[in-house]
N, C-alpha and C positions, 0 to 999 in steps of 0.2 A: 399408310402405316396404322393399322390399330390401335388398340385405347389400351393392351395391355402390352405392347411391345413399348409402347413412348411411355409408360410408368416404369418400364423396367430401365430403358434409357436413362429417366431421369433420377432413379432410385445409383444407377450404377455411377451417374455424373455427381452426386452430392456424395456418398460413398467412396469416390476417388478423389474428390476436393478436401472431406476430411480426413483422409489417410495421408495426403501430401502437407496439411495444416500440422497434423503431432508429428512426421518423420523429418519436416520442412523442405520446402520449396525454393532453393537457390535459383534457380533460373525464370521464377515469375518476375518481371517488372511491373510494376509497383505503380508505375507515372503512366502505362498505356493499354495494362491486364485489365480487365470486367473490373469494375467496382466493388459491386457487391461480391466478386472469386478475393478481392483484395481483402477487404475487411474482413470476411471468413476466415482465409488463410493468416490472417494475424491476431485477431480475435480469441480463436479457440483455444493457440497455446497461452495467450496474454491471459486467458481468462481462467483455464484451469494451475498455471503458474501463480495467478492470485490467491486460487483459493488453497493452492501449497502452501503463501505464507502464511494464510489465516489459519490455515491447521497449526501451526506453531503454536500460535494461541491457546487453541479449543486443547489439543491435545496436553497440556502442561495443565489447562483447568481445569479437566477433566479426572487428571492424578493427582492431584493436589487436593481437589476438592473431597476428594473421601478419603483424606488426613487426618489424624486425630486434630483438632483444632483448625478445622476447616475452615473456618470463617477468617482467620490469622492469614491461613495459607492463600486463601482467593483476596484478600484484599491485597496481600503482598506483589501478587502476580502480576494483577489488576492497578496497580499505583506504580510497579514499575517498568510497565508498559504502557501507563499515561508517561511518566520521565523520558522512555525509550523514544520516545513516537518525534523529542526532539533529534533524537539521531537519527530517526526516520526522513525527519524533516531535512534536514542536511542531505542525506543522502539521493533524496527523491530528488531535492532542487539542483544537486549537480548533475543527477541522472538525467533531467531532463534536458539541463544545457547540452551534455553529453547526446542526449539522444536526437535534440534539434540538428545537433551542429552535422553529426555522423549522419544523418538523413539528408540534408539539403548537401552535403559532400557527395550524397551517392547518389542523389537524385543528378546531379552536376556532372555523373561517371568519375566522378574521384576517388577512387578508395584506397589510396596512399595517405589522402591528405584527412579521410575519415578516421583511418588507423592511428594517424598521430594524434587528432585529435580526439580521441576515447583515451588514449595514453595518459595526455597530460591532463584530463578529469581524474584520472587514479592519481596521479601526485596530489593532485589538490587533496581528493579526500584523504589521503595518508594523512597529512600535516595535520586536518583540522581534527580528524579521530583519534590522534597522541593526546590530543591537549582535552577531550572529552571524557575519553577513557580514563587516563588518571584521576581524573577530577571525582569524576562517577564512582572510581573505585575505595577511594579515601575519603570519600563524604558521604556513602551510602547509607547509613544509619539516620545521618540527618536532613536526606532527603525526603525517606519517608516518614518521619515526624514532621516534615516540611508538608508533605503534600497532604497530612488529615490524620494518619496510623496515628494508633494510640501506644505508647512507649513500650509496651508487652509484645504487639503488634512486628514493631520497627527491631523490637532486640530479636524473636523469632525469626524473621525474617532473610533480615541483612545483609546476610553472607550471598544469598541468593540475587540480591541486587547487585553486590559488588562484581559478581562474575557475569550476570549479564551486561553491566554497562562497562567492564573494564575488556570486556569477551567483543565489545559494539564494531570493532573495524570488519568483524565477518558479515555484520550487518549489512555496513556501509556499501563491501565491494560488491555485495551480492545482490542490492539495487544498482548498484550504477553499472558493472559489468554488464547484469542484465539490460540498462535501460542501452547502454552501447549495440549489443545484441540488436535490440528492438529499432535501434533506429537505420542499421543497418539493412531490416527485413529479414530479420533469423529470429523470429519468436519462436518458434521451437526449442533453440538450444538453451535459452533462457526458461522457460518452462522445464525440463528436461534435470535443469540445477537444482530446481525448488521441491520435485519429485523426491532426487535421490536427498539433499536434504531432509525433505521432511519422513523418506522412508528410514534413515539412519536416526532422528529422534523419534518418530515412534517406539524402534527397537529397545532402545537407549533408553528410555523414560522408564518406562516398568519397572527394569533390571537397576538402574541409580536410583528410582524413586524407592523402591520396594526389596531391590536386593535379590541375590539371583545369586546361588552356589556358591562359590569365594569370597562376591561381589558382595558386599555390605550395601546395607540400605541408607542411602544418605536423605530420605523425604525430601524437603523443598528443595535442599541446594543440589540434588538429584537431578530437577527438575531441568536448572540453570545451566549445569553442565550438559548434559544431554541436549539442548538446544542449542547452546555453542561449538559443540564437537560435530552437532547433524549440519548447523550455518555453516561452518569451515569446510566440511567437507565438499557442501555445496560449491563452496570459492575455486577451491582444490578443482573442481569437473570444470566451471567457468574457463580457469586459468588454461587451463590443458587445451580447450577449443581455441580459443584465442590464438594461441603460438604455435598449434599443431591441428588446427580445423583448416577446414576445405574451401572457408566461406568465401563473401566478398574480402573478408576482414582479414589483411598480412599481416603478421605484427610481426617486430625485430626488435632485438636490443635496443639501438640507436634510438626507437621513440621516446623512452622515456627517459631520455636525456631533458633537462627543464628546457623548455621553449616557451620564453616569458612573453612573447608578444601572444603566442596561444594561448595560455595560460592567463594573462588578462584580459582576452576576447571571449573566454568559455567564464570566467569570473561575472563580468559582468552582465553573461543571458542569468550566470547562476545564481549570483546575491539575490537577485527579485526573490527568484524561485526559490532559493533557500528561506528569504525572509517569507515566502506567501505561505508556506507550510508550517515554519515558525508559530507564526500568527494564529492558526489554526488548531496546533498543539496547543500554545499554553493558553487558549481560550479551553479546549477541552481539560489540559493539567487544571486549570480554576474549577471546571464544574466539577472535576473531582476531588477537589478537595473540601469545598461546594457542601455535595453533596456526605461526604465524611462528616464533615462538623456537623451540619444539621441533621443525619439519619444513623451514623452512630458507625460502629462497626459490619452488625448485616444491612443497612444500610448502603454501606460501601459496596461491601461484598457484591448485594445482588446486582448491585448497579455496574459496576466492572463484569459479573458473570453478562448479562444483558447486552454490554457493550463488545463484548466479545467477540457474542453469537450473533451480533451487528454486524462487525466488522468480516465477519467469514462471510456473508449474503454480498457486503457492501464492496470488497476486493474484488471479485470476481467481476466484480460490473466494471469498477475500476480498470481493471486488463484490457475488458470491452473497448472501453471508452480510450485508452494506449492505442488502440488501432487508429482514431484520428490524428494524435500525435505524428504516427510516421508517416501517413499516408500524407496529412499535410505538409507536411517536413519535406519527402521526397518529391511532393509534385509542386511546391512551389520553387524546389530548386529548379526542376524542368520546365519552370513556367506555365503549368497550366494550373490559374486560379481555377478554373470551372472545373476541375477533377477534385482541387481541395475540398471546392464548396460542396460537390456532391458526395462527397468522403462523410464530411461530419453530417449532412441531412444524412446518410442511409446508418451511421455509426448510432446516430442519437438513438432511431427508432425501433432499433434492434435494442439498445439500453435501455428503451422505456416499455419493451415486452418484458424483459428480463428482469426490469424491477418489479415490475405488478407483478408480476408470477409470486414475487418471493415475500412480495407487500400480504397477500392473498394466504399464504402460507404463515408466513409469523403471527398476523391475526387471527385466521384460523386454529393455527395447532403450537401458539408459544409456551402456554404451561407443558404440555409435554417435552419440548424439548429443552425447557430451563431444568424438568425433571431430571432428564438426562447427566446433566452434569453437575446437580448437588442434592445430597438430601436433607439440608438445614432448610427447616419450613418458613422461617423469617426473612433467610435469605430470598429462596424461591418466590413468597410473597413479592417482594421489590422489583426482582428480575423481572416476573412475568412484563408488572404493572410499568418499568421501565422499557420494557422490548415492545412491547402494542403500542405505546404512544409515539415511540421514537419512530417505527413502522410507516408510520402515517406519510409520512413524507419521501417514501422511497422513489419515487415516480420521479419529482423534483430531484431529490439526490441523482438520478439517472441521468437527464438532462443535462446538471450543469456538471459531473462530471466530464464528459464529455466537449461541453463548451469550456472549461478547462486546461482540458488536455489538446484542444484547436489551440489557443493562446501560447501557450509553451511549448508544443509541435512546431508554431513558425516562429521563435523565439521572443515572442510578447511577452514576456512574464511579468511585464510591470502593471499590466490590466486585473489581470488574476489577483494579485498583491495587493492592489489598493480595494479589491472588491473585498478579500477576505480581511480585511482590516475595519471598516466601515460592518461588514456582515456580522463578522466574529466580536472584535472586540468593544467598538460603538452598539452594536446591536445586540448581541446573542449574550456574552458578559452580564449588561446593566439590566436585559431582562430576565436572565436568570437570578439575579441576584435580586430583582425585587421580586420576583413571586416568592422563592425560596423564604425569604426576610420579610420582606416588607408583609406579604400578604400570610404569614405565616404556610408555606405549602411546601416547605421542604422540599424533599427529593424530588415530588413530584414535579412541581415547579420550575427543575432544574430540566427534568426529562420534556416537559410543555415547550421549553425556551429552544430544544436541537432542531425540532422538523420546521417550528416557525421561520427561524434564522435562515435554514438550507434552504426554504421555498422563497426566503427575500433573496437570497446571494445568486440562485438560480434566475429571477426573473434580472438582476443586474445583468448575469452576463449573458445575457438573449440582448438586450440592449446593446451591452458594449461590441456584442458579435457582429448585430446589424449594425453598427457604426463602421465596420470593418477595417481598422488600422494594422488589423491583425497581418491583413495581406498585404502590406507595405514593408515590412521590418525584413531589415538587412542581417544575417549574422554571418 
């Protein structure tokens, strides 16, 4: 065979493995297909699904940020989406139990018993997002005076907070739907949500931020609505696969009748995992508050814009790293640990190109892209100088994602939880807080203490992996 006939081969075999990764692949299994076709095939939509949500973000700071009183607008944004990131948190932790449990059901050929159990994670999160949302929506003013806003700040603001965290169940189902998705081995249809999502607030943002023909211009609270109207709609495609999709996944009325013994089985893979992301939020809710009191308003600002533009690089690896999750999940139901183990060696090292790439990139070219999305020169000053140092640590952040997503894949969650308790608030907290203070170094201070912590909490759980308890756990 020639040397240009086997490049055309193999150009045409990587070319059809990712046209079957975005259309998805019902009929690969997952516990006996190539490794590396597995990760691939879950990976790509995991991973451009990520970086849907993090356009939520970018795209809202983006509008906001050439508001008159810009600096109002991006702290607002930016404080509450540190508050959000606890409904994140909730939601990631049940998504994951959700995602453990539907994976080793399917890895086991059960997918009656997967469908009911994706069900009873939606009750749960109903219950707990009534009691969040109201809360969120009736003390919205004095959460961000809580979290650093300065009262001019929090009164501009507010209205904008109340409808995203009273708006937060669209949130919710739109992680855990997805992570049900995911554990089933349908990243596609999950990816797929997060598209038309965030193609209906792009639309949306302009015309509520800025106003459009009829459409009166509502500025922030523009913003807030259009990201709620784009998430629901997301829900709305979710829901519609679920009870009228092709997949593995039947659903019927009958499931989401309560099944309490279910219900407290997906409880307790989820508490860990609700509390391990917990922990991780209001360690970052402190640095930003943190970093308010000591750098001021653009202070804030740049530091939220910076962490933004973080979080769009830092998502996408994330999704990456979701590929260990089910691949673990399914092949330890099937019993083969040697297919888990070699799931997360080939998941990490795709994660740790992927972060150098974008380490190389924010270093290289971060004032221009902080340019991009403000043109307050005090703010941009902060961002820059907050986005390069936080950078530094992307490699490490690659890794123990990853090592992460292994632990709550086979429903360890309690390993993860105690690492980021010890990482975050033992460690990452008291260091921030004495550079910032103690050494006088303010924001910067606060930005030194993230990559430090993420390269402790990563070399933890390379430890707790090679202890392997991970592959024992029952759910």
């Amino acid at each position: 065979m020639s040397e240009t006939t086997i490049k055309k081969s193999l150009f045409s075999k990587i070319f059809t493995t990712l046209k079957l990764a975005i259309k998805g692949d019902e009929s690969f299994d997952y516990t006996t297909g190539s490794i590396k076709k597995a990760v691939i095939l879950l990976a790509i939509p995991m991973v451009l699904e990520m970086m849907m949500e993090s356009v939520f973000a970018l795209v809202d700071l983006y509008f906001v940020g050439h508001l008159e009183h810009s600096s109002f607008a991006i702290q607002t944004v930016g404080l509450t989406e540190s508050v959000i990131t606890i409904v994140y948190s909730v939601a990631i932790g049940i998504s994951m139990a959700a995602t453990a449990v539907v994976a080793r059901r399917i890895g086991e050929k059960d997918p009656v018993a997967a469908a009911k159990a994706g069900m009873q994670a939606i009750i749960i999160a109903f219950v707990i997002n009534s009691v969040m949302s109201i809360l969120g929506f009736i003390y919205a003013k004095d959460i961000l005076i809580l979290m650093g806003a300065s009262v001019d700040a929090a009164e501009h603001g507010y209205i904008f907070t109340q409808i995203m965290l009273g708006g937060s169940l669209c949130i919710m189902l739109l992680f855990l739907i997805n992570g049900i998705f995911r554990g089933a081995g349908n990243a596609a249809i999950a990816m797929k949500s997060l598209w038309l999502a965030n193609i209906c607030n792009i639309i949306l943002c302009p015309v509520l931020i800025n106003g459009f023909g009829p459409v009166p211009a509502f500025g922030l609270t523009g913003a807030a609505i259009a990201t709620t109207l784009g998430r629901s709609i997301g829900v709305l495609y979710q829901l519609y696969h679920l009870f009228f999709g092709k997949g593995a996944l039947k659903i019927i009325a009958s499931y989401f009748v309560p099944d309490f013994k279910q219900i407290k089985a997906l409880i307790k893979i989820a508490a860990p995992g609700v509390l391990q992301f917990v922990i991780a939020s209001c360690s970052w809710i402190f640095l930003a508050q943190l970093v308010a009191t000591t750098g001021g308003d653009h202070g804030s600002a740049g530091y939220q814009t910076a962490l933004r533009i973080m979080m769009f690089f830092i998502l996408p690896a994330w999704g990456l790293s979701n590929a260990a999750a089910t691949l673990v999940g399914q092949n330890l139901g099937a019993k083969r640990i040697d297919r888990a183990e070699k799931s997360v060696y080939t998941t990490a090292r795709y994660n740790v190109i992927f972060m150098a790439s974008i380490m190389i990139i924010t270093l290289g070219f971060g004032e221009y892209i902080i340019s991009f999305f403000t043109n307050d020169e005090m703010v941009k000053t902060v961002a820059v100088e907050a986005l390069q140092i936080m950078s530094v640590g992307f490699i490490f952040y690659g890794i123990g994602m990853v090592l992460i997503n292994t632990f709550n894949g086979a429903g360890d969650t309690w390993t993860p939880t105690g690492i980021n308790f010890f990482g975050f608030w033992l460690f990452q907290i008291p260091l921030a807080y004495i550079l910032a203070k103690h050494f006088k170094m303010g924001p910067t201070g606060v930005f030194i203490a993230i990559p430090v912590a993420e390269t402790a909490i990563t070399l933890a759980g390379i430890f707790f992996y090679k202890k392997g308890k991970w592959k024992r756990i029952q759910v």
